[in-house]
FIBA-116397 format. One record per residue (C-alpha): residue number from 1; residue in three letters; x, y, z. Coordinates in pm, 1 decimal. Example, Ala and Ser with C-alpha at 12.3 -4.5 7.8 and 13.67 -1.06 7.14 Angstrom:
! residues 2
+-----+-----+----------+----------+----------+
|   i |  aa |        x |        y |        z |
+-----+-----+----------+----------+----------+
|   1 | ALA |   1230.0 |   -450.0 |    780.0 |
|   2 | SER |   1367.0 |   -106.0 |    714.0 |
+-----+-----+----------+----------+----------+
This chain:
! residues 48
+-----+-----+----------+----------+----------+
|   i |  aa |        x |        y |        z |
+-----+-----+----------+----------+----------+
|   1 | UNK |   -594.8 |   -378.9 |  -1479.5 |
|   2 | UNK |   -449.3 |   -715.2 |  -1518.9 |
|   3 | UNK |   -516.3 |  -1002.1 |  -1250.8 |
|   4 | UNK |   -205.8 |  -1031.2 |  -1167.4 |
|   5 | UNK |   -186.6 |   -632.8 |  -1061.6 |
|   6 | UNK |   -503.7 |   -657.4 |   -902.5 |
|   7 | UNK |   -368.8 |   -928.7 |   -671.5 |
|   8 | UNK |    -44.0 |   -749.3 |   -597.3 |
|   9 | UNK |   -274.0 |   -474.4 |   -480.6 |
|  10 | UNK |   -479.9 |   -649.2 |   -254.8 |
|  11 | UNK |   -152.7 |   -837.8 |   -141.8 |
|  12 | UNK |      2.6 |   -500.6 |      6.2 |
|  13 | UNK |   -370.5 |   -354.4 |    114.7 |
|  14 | UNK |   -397.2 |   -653.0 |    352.4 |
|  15 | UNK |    -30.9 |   -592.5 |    432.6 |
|  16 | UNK |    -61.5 |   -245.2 |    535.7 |
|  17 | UNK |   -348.1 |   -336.9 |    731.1 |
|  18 | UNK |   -199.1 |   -626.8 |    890.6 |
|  19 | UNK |     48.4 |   -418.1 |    986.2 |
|  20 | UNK |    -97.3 |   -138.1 |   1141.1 |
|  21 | UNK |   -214.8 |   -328.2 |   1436.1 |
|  22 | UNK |    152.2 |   -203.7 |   1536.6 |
|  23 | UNK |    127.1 |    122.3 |   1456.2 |
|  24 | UNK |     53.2 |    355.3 |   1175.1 |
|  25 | UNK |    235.8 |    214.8 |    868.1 |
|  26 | UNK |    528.1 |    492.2 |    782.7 |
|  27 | UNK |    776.6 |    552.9 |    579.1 |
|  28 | UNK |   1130.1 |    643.0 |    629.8 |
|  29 | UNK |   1062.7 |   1057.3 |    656.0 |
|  30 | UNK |    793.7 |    975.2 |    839.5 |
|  31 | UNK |    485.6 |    973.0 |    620.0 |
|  32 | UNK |    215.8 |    754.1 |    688.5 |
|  33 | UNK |    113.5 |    530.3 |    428.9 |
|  34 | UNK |   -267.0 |    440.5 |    397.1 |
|  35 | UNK |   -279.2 |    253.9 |    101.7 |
|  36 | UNK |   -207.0 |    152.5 |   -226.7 |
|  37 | UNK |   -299.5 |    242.7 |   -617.0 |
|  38 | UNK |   -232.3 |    130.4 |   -984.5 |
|  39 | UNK |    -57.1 |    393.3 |  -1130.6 |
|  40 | UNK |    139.8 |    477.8 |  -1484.7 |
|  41 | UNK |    451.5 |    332.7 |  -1281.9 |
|  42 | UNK |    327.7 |     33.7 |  -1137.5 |
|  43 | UNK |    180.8 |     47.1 |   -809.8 |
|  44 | UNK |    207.3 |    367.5 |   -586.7 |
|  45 | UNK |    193.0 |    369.9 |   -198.4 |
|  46 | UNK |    -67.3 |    657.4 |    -75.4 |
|  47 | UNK |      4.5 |    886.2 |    231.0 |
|  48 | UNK |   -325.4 |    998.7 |    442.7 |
+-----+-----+----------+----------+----------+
């Protein structure tokens, strides 16, 4: 994992945590995100 993906994913960790001090971080239909992975793709939200 490069540096520069390892930052992006701490980035949008801290984010979602940030954020949840508002409420559970969701998406759209309603899923709740918890976190985020590298993946194949780039990097991939995670639901509960």
């Amino acid at each position: 994992m490069s540096k520069e993906m390892k930052e992006a994913l701490e980035a949008i960790r801290v984010a979602i945590q940030n954020a949840e001090q508002f409420g559970q971080v969701r998406t759209e239909d309603g899923m709740v995100i918890t976190g985020a992975v590298e993946s194949a793709h780039g990097i991939m939200l995670v639901k509960e």
